[in-house]
C-alpha positions as CSV (number, residue, x, y, z in Angstrom):
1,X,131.8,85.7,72.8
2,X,131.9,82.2,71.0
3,X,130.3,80.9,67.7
4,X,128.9,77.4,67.7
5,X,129.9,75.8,64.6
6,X,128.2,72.7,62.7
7,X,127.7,71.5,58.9
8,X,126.4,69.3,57.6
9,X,129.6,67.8,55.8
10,X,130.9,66.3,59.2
11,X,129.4,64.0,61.3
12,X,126.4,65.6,63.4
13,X,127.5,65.4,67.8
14,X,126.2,62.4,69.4
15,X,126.5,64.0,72.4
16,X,126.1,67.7,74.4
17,X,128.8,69.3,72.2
18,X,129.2,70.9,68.9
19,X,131.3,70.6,66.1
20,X,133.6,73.0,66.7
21,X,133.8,76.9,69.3
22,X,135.2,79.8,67.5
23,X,136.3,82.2,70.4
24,X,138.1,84.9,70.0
25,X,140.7,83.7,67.0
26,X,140.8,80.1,68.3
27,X,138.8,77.2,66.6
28,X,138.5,75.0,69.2
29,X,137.3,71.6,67.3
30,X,135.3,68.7,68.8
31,X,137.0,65.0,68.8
32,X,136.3,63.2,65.7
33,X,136.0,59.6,65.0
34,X,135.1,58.0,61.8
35,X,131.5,58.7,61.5
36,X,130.7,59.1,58.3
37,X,128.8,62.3,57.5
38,X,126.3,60.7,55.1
39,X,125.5,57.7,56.7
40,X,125.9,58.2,60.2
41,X,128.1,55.0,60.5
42,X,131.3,54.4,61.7
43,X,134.0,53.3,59.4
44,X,136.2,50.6,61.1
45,X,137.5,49.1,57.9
46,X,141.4,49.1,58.8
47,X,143.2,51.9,61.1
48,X,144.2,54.0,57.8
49,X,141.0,54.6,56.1
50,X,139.7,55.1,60.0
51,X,142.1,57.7,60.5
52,X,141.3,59.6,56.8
53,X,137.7,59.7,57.7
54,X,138.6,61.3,61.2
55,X,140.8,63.9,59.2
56,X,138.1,64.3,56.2
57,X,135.7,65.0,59.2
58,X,137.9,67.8,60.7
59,X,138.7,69.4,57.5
60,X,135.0,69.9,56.8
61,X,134.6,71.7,60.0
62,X,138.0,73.9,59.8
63,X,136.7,74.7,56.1
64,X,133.1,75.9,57.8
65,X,134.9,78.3,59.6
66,X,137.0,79.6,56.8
67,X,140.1,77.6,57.5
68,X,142.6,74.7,56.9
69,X,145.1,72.6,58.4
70,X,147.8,75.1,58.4
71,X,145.5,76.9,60.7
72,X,146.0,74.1,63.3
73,X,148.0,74.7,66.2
74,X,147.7,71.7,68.6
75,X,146.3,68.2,68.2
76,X,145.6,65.6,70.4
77,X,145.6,62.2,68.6
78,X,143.6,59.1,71.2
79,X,144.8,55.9,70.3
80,X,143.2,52.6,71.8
81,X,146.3,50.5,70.1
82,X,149.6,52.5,70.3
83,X,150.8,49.7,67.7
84,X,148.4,51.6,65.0
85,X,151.1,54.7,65.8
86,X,152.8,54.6,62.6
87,X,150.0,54.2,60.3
88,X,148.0,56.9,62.1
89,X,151.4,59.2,61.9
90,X,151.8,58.6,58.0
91,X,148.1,59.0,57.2
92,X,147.9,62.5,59.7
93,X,151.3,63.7,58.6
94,X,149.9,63.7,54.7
95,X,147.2,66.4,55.7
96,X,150.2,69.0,56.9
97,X,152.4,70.8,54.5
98,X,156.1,71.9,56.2
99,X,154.9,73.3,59.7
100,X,153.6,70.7,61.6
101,X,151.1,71.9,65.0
102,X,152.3,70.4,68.5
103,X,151.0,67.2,69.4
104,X,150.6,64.6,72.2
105,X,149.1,60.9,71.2
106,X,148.3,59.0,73.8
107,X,146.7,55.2,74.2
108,X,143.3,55.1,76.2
109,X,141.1,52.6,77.5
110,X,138.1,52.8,75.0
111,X,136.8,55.5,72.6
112,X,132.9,56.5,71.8
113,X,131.4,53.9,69.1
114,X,134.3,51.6,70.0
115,X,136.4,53.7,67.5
116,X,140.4,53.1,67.3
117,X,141.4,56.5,66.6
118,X,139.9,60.2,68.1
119,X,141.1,63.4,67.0
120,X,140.8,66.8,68.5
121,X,142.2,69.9,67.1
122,X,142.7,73.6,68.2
123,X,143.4,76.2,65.7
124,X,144.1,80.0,65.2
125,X,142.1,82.1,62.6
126,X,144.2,84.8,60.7
C-alpha cells in the first residue's frame, strides 16, 4: 500500500509525480527546487535563499505527513555548481539538530527550471 501525499503549502508537481509516497513507514519525498508555493515561480535570487526555499518546500511536505527533519534518513542534494557546496552545506545543515541523515551531493548537467540546487529526501515515520 502507498499514500500519495500533496499540499498546498509546497510547490504543486510539474510533472507525473507527487509530492511525496508514504509506504510502509518510509516518506519517500519528491526533488524540490525553488518553486515558490504561492506564486508558482522559481526563486533564483542567490544560491542561499534558493537553497531555503528548496528546504521550506520539503518541510511543508514532511509536516503533511506528520513529520520533521529529524525524521529524515537520506538526502540526495543535485548541485549544477559544486562551488555553491558550502553555502548549500551551511544553509541545509541549519534545518538538522545533532543527528544528521546520510547524504551524497553530487554536480549534474542541468536541473528542471534551470534551478541550481534539487533536493530529494527519504524519511522514516515513528
Amino acid at each position: 500500500m502507498k499514500t500519495v501525499i500533496n499540499t498546498h503549502y509546497a510547490p504543486a508537481p510539474i510533472g507525473p509525480y507527487s509530492q511525496a509516497i508514504i509506504a510502509g513507514n518510509f516518506v519517500f519525498v519528491s526533488g524540490q527546487v525553488a518553486i515558490s508555493p504561492s506564486t508558482g515561480e522559481l526563486i533564483l535570487d542567490d544560491i542561499k535563499t534558493e537553497t531555503k526555499q528548496v528546504m521550506e518546500n520539503i518541510r511543508a511536505i514532511l509536516t503533511e505527513t506528520g513529520i520533521d527533519f529529524s525524521n529524515i534518513v537520506k538526502t540526495s542534494i543535485f548541485l549544477k555548481d559544486m562551488q555553491d557546496f558550502s553555502l548549500v552545506n551551511e544553509v541545509y545543515g541549519a534545518y538538522f539538530k545533532g543527528q544528521f541523515p546520510a547524504r551524497e551531493t553530487v554536480q549534474v548537467a542541468g536541473l528542471p527550471k534551470n534551478a541550481n540546487v534539487e533536493i530529494t529526501v527519504t524519511a522514516v515515520k515513528p
